[in-house]
N, C-alpha and C positions, 0 to 999 in steps of 0.2 A: 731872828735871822731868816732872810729870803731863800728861797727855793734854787734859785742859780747860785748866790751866794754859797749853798751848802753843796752843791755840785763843783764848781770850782773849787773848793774845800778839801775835796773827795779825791780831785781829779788829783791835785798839789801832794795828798800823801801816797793815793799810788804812784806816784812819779820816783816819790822818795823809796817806796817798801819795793819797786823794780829796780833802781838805783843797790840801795842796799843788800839787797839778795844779788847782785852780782847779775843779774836779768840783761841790764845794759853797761855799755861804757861810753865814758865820754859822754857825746849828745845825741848816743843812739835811743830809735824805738817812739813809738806818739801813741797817747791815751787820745780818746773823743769821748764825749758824751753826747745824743740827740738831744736837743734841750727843746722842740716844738718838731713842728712838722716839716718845716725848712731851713731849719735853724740845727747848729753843729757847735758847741765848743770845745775845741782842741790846743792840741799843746803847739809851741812855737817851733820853727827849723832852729840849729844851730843853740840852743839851752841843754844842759844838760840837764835831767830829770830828777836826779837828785837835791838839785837847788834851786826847781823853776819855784816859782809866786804866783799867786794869783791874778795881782796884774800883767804876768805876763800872758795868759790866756787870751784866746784869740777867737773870733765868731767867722763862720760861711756858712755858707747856703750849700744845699744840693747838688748844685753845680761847680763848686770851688772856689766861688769868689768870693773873696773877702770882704763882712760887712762893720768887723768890728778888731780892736786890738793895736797896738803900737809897732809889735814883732810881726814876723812875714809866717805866713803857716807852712806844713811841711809839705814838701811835693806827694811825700807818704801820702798826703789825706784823702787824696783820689780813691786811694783802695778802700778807707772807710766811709765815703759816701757811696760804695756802688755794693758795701754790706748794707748802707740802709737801705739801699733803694730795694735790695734784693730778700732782705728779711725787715716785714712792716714790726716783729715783733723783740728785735733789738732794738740796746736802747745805749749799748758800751762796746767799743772796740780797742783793744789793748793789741800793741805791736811789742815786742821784744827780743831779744836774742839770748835766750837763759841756754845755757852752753849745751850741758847734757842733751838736751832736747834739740838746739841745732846740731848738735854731733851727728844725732839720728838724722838727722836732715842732710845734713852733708853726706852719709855716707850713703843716703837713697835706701834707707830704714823707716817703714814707718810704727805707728804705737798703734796696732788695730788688732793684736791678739786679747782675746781672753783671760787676763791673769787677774786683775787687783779688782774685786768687788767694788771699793769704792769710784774706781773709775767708769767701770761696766754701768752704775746706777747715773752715776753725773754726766758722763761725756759720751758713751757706747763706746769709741774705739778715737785715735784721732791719727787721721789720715794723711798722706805725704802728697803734696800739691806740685808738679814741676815747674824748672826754674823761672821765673817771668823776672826782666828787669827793673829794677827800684825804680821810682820817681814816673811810672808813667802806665798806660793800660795794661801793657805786658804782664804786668807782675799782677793782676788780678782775673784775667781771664783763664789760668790754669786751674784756679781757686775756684772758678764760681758753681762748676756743677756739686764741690766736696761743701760749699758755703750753703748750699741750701738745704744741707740737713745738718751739718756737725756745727759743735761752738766751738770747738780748736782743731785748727788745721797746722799740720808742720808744712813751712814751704823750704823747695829744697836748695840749698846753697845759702841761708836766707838766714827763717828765724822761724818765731812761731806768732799766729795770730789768736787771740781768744774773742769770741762774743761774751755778751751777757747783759741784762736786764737796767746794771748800772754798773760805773767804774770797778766797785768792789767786785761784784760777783766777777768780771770778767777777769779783773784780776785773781781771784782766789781761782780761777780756771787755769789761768797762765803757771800759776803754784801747783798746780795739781799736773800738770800737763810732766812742768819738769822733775817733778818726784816722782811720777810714773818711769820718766827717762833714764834715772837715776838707778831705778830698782830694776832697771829691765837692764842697763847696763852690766849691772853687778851680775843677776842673772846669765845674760853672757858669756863674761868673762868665768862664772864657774861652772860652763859648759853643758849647761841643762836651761830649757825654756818651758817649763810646763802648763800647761793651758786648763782652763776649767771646763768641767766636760759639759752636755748639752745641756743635762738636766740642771746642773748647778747656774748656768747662763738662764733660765727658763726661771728659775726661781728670783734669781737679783731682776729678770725684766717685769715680775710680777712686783717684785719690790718696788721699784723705779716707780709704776702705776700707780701701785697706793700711796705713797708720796705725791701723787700730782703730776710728775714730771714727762712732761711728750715730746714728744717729736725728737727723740735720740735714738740713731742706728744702732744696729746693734753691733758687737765684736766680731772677728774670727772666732769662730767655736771648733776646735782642733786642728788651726788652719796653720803651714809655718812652722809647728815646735820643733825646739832644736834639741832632736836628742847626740850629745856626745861624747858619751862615754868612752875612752881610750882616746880622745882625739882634743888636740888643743883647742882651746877658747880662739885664739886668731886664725884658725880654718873655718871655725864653725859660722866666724865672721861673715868670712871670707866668702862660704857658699853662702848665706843670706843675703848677700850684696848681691852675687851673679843672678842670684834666682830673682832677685828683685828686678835685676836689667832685662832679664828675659820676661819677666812680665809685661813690662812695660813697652818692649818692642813684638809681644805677641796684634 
C-alpha cells in the first residue's frame, strides 16, 4: 500500500469518527492533509463526512487551485492553506463543529484556564478567535496571530479548528478540545471553576518537556475562576460572558 493511498485512508475514517461523534452534520467541517510541499489533499464541498470515499478526494496547490479530483473542493480550504503557509511544521488540519466546544464559541467563552493536566501537556489552553466569515479571508485573519502558537483554536459563532502532524493526531486534538468543553461545562453549571495553582502548572510544563513536546503556550494560571457559592450557575455564566466582552473591547 502507497503512502497517499494510506493518507487518503486516514483521511476517509476521520470523516467518519467526526461524523459519528456528532462533531458534524449534514456536509459540514473539511479534513486536509499536506501531501508535498505544494500539494493538499482535502475533502470535497457538499459530501457529507460520514460517507465520503476515497475517490472522492480532491488535490490543490497552495494557492487553491484545483489540480486533481472529480468533486469541487471546499471554499473552507483557503483557511487551511494559509495554516500551512503559516506553520512549515503542520502537516493536518481538521474543521468541525463538535457542539459543547462551539457552545463555548458562541457564547464568546474561551478553554484557556488551568484545569485538566492532560490538556495543559497536549494543547496549553485553546483560545477563542473572533467571528471571520466562512468561505473567504475574513474567517482566517482573526485566527492567525492564535495559529501561530496553539494547535486548537475555538473560533467564535463558528466551530473549532485543530492542527496536527497528520489526519489522526489533529483529530484526536479535535476529541480532546471537546471533552475539555464538556468537563468545563459541567464545571459551570455546578458553580465552581477551579484552576491548578502555579506550581502544579510548572510541574505538567516540565512534563510536557520531557515528553518532547514544544511550542505550546501555556494556560491561565489562576486567571477567571468562577468561584460561586450561594449564587446560580446561569449568573455565573452570565458574568464570564460580560467579562469576556469587556476584555475584548479593552
Amino acid at each position: 500500500m502507497n503512502a497517499i493511498h494510506m493518507v487518503r485512508r486516514e483521511i476517509c475514517e476521520v470523516g467518519r469518527r467526526i461524523y459519528q461523534r456528532g462533531f458534524v452534520a449534514a456536509n459540514d467541517g473539511n479534513i486536509s492533509v499536506r501531501i508535498s510541499e505544494d500539494r493538499v489533499l482535502c475533502t470535497p464541498t457538499g459530501v457529507s463526512k460520514g460517507f465520503i470515499s476515497e475517490d472522492m478526494l480532491c488535490i490543490c496547490d497552495l494557492e487553491g487551485r484545483q489540480v486533481a479530483g472529480h468533486l469541487k473542493i471546499s471554499s473552507e480550504i483557503r483557511m487551511h492553506l494559509e495554516i500551512y503557509k503559516l506553520r512549515s511544521d503542520i502537516h493536518s488540519v481538521v474543521h468541525a463543529h463538535p457542539p459543547t466546544a462551539t457552545g463555548f464559541a458562541v457564547a464568546g467563552i474561551d478553554l484557556t484556564q488551568c484545569v485538566l493536566p492532560e490538556v495543559i501537556v497536549s494543547l496549553g489552553g485553546i483560545p477563542l478567535a473572533a467571528y471571520g466569515t466562512p468561505g473567504g479571508p475574513e474567517i482566517f485573519e482573526p485566527m492567525r496571530p492564535l495559529l501561530k502558537e496553539y494547535d486548537a483554536v475555538l473560533m467564535a459563532n463558528h466551530g473549532v479548528v485543530t492542527l496536527g502532524r497528520d489526519a489522526m493526531d489533529a483529530h484526536f486534538k479535535l476529541e480532546t478540545v471537546e471533552h475539555f468543553a464538556r468537563i468545563a461545562l459541567v464545571a459551570h453549571q455546578l458553580g465552581t471553576v477551579k484552576t491548578l495553582d502555579p506550581t502544579q502548572v510548572s510541574e505538567l510544563i516540565e512534563l510536557r518537556q520531557r515528553f518532547g513536546i514544544t511550542g505550546r503556550p501555556s494556560c491561565k494560571v489562576g486567571e477567571d475562576s468562577v468561584e460561586t457559592m450561594g449564587t446560580t450557575s446561569e449568573e455565573a455564566l452570565i458574568r464570564q460572558i460580560a467579562q469576556q466582552v469587556i476584555d475584548q473591547l479593552k
